[in-house]
Phi, psi and omega in degrees: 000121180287174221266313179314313190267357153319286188317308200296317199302334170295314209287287194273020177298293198282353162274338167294307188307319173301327208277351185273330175296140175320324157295280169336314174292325180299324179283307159007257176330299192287317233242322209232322170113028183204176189221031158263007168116350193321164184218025187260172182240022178280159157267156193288308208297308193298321182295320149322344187238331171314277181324305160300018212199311090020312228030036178328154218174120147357138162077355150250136176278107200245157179290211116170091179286164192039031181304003196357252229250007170104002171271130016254343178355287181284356180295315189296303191330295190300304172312337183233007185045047196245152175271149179248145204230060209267124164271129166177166181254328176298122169297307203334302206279335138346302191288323146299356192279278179017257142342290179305280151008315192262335185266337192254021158060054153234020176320302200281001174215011159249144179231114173241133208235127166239107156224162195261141191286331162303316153219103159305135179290015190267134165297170195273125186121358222258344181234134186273339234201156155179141184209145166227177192211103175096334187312274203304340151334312210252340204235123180331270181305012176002309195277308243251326183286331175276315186308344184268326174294321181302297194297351192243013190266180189260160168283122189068042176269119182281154167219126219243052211237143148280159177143146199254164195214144179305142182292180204253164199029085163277145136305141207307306178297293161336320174264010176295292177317322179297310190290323174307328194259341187259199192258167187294136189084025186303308158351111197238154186268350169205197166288146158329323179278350163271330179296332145335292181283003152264014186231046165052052181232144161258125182283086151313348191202158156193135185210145177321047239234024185315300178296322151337288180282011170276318206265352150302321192264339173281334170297315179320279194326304189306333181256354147302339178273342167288308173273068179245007155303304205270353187229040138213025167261329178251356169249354186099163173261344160263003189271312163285345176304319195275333172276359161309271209326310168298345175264341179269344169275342172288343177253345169306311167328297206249353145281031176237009203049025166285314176229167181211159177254142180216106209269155192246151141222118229219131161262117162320103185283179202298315191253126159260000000 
């Protein structure tokens, strides 16, 4: 493991371990409508749109990379009685995926896995369905996660993923601001629909959801600010301060038009 991802896994080890607190699940529930620790920014309406778009069904194998504590992953599992597969390199949060499985009765149809999503541990072929939510924003090596998702999709396995990325023709300057403010490794070497289409995937939908997520992160604040007693009980008071700071500076951002978020929905072509 090289040292950047060394780092990043540290990073969301200790964000998973935050996202378990009561407070954090309680801002959960008010931003995204759900309670798993998540640290992705989908919503039960986007998992819910997942599913149709997935078609999930009993007797599908679904994917779900970069799955950290199992949102929205085991959620599609549970609604559709489909089976799930959660990826990811922090264990802790892995363990709560768990922990969660055994309490919503999917034991017997979740399997969590620690890997790195650029090389997955799968035969080639091995999956109908696969989705992450927010991952490649956070991950070095972008292409090596879609060509590894590839290899491991069935031929006409569909794929569902969110992310946000600097908006396209930025100024130099601009796209500085854009990478400073967004989450690490936003910075992409090209757009998602050529990187796709060179890691064998064909893009069917590609849809807007920048705004949806600017009123997500003004929800976020307001209710960090709201809880703000109970969330420097779990973080320090300087810890939340930076992490304030850092979230007003991603909607300066992403209210400038610098970055944006976007859902993919991607077909596995015929040659992978």
């Amino acid at each position: 493991m090289n040292s950047e991802l060394n780092e990043l896994t540290c990073r969301f080890a200790k964000d998973a371990e935050f996202s378990r607190s009561a407070a954090m699940l309680d801002l959960e529930r008010s931003v995204c409508g759900c309670d798993y620790g998540g640290t992705s920014w989908t919503t039960r309406c986007e998992a819910e749109r997942i599913i149709e778009l997935l078609e999930l069904r009993p007797g599908v194998m679904l994917l779900d990379v970069g799955a950290g504590s199992g949102w929205p992953g085991l959620y599609l599992a549970h609604r559709t009685g489909c089976d799930v597969v959660l990826v990811d390199l922090p264990l802790a949060a892995l363990r709560t995926a768990l922990e969660r499985a055994m309490a919503d009765g999917m034991i017997e149809r979740c399997e969590v896995v620690v890997a790195d999503g650029a090389a997955l541990p799968f035969k080639d072929a091995s999956f109908d369905a696969l989705s992450h939510s927010d991952v490649l924003c956070c991950t070095p090596d972008k292409p090596a996660v879609l060509r590894g998702c590839r290899r491991v999709a069935r031929p006409g396995a569909r794929m569902v993923f969110t992310v946000i990325a600097p908006a396209p023709s930025l100024s130099e300057s601009d796209l500085r601001i854009a990478i400073a403010s967004g989450p690490p490794c936003v910075d992409i070497p090209d757009d998602y629909a050529a990187l796709l289409d060179q890691s064998g995937w064909c893009v069917r939908e590609r849809v807007d959801l920048t705004a949806d997520f600017l009123q997500s992160m003004r929800n976020h604040v307001e209710g960090m600010q709201s809880r703000a007693r109970a969330l420097t009980e779990v973080f320090g008071s300087d810890e939340l301060d930076e992490r304030m700071k850092r979230r007003q500076a991603t909607i300066a951002a992403v209210g400038a038009g610098l970055l944006r978020r976007e859902l993919f929905v991607c077909e596995a072509t015929t040659a992978a």
